[in-house]
N, C-alpha and C positions, 0 to 999 in steps of 0.2 A: 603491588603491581609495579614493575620496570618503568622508569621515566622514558618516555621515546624523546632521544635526541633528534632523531634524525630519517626521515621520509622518505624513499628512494621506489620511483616507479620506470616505467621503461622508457627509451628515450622514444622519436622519429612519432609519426601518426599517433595523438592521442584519441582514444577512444571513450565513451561515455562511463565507461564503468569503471577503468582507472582514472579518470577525471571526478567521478562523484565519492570514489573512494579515498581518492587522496581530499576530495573537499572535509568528509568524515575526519580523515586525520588531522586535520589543519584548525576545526572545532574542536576536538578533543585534545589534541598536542598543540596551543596556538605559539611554544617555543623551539618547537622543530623544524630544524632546516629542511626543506621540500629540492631535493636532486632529482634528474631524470635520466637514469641510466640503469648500465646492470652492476650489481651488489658485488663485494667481492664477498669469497667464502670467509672472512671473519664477518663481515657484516650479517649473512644467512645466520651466521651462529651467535650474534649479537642479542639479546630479547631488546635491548635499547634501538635499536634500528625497525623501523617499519618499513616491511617490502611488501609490498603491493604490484599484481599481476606481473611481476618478473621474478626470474631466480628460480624458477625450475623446481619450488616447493612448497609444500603445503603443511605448515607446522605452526598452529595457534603459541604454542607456549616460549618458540621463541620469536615468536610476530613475522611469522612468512604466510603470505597470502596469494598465491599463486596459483593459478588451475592449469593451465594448461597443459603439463603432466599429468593429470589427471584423467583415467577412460571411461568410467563411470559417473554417470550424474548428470544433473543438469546442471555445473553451478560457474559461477565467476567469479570473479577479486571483490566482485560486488558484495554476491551474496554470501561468500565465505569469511569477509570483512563481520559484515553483518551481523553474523551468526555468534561473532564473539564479543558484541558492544552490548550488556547487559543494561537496561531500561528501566525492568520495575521483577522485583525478588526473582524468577528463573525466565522472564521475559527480555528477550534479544532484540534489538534492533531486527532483524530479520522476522521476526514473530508479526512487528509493528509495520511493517512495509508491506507484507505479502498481500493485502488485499489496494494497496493502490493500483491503478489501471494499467502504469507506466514500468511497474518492477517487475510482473514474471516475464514480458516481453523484452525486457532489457536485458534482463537474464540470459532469457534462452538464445536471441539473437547476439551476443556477443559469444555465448559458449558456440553456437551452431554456426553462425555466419550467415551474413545477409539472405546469401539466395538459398540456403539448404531451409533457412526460417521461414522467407517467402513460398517456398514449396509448402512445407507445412503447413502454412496457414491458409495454403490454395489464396496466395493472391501475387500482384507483380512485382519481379522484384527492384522495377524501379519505381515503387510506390512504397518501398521499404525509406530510398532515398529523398525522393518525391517531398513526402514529408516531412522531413528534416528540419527541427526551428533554426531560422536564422539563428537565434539568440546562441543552441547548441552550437550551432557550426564557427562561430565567433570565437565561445568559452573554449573550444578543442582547440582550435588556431590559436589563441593566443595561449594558452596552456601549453602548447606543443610543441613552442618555438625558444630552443636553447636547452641547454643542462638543466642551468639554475631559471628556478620561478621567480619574477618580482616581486614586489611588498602587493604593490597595487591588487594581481593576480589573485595573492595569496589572500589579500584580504578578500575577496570577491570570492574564494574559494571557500571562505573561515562562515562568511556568510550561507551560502548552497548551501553547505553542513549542515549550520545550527537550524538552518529551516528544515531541511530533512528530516534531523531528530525529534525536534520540536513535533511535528506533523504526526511522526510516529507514536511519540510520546502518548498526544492525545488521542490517536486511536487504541492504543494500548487502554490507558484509561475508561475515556467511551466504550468499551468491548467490558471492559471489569464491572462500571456502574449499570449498563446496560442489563446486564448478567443480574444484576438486584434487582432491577425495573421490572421484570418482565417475568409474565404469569402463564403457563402454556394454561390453556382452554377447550372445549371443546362445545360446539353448537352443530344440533342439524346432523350430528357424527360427522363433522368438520374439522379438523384440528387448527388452532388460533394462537394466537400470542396477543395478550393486554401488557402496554406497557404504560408505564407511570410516566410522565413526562411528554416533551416533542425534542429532544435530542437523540436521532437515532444513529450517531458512530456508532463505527463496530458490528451496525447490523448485520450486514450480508455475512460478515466471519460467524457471527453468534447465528444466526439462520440456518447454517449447514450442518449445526447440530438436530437441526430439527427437518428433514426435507420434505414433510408430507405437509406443513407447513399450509394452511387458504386464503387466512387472511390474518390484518391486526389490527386493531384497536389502539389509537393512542392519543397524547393529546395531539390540537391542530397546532400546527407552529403557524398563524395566522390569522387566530380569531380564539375565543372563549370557550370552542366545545371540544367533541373529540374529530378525529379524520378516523372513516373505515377506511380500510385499502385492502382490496383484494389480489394476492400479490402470485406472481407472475401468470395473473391472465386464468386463474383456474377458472375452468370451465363452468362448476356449479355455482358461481357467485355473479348477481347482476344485480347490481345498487339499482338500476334503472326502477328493479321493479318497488321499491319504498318512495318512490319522486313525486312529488304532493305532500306528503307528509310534515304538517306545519312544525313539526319541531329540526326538520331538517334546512339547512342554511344552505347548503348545496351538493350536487350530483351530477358528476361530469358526464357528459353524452354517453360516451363508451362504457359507463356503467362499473369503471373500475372503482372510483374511488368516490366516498360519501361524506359529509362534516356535517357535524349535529350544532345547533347552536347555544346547548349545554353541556356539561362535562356529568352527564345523562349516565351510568357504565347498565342498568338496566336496561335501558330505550334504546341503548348500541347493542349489544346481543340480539333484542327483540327485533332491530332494521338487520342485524346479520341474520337472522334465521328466516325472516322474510323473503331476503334475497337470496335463499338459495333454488336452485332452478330444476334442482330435481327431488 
């Protein structure tokens, strides 16, 4: 792999995606000078040189990261950065982000623009702004002011990185081990998941394999038995109706979710098949 010397993103208004991309660079390269301008054409054709969302191209193998040339997609400097920072054997940085709350919206609202996003999402589009963290509007301003970054910055930048990655890492991980935890089932002609443990990363990615999905069974992260959880709201499942039941430790009003106060995997089937309502 090419050593990256050297950093180079656009100048004037920095925005979220070149700002967390170049944070990425500055964790992975933390001996690269961080510039904020346009590239000239030896630096495009340099693989030593990292360009990020300027430069008019998109060419992984010599470290150009650029969309906006781009007509198809939904993608950014973010997530085309992304896509090339490999994690764990054909797992990308991008693989380990996609289900945080924060990355397909940052995505799509940097490629599409404030109010085309806002449109889409039918809501305002100065509630796009509205919400804006201070902390964000700080990290862009001071990012954004000058050619050269300071130390200070960069350290602050080197930091954001390594917790991104880090974050992704262990959802990557969680998503793998999960994958071993976990037993599809079926009760009542219900389709289930039993999983070994109460660490559930990675769930909702490992779930979409499965979408008929009722309920699961796993351990409680809060006590000695298992937690039912009937999961999103399906109709045929109501814990309410197993509530009395002295091996039961509790049962939340709404009937969504049950905790035994053993690690029971019998007596948990038996309260799932109970609760079903039709």
């Amino acid at each position: 792999m090419e050593k990256i010397k050297k950093i180079i993103t656009h100048g004037g208004v920095a925005h979220l995606d070149d700002l967390l991309s170049v944070s990425l660079a500055c964790y992975l390269h933390p001996s690269a000078n961080v510039e904020r301008r346009d590239p000239t054409a030896d630096e495009l054709n340099d693989p030593g040189v990292l360009v990020l969302d300027v430069g008019g191209a998109y060419d992984p193998p010599k470290n150009n990261f650029d969309h906006h040339q781009l007509h198809e997609g939904n993608e950014c400097a973010l997530s085309l950065y992304a896509r090339e920072i490999l994690l764990h054997d054909e797992l990308t940085l991008h693989d380990g982000l996609v289900d945080f709350p924060w990355y397909a919206p940052l995505v799509e609202m940097d490629n599409r623009g404030p109010f085309a996003f806002a449109t889409k999402r039918k809501i305002s589009p100065n509630l796009v702004f509205e919400l804006n963290s201070p902390i964000e509007h700080l990290l862009r301003k001071s990012f954004g002011s000058g050619t050269f970054v300071s130390d200070e910055i960069l350290n602050l930048l080197n930091f954001v990185g390594r917790g991104i990655i880090n974050d992704a890492k262990k959802q990557i991980e969680g998503l793998l081990n999960l994958s071993k935890r976990s037993k599809i089932i079926f009760i009542g002609g219900l389709q289930g998941v039993l999983i070994a443990g109460d660490d559930m990363t990675g769930f909702e990615r490992w779930r979409k394999n499965f979408p008929d999905l009722a309920f699961r069974i796993a351990w409680d992260d809060r006590g000695p038995g298992l937690a039912l959880l009937r999961l999103d709201d399906h109709p045929a499942i109501d814990f309410k109706r197993v509530e009395g039941n002295e091996a039961i430790e509790f049962v939340h009003k709404n009937g969504f979710i049950c905790k035994t106060k053993t690690r029971d995997l019998d007596l948990a089937r038996t309260l799932v098949k109970e609760s079903i309502t039709r």
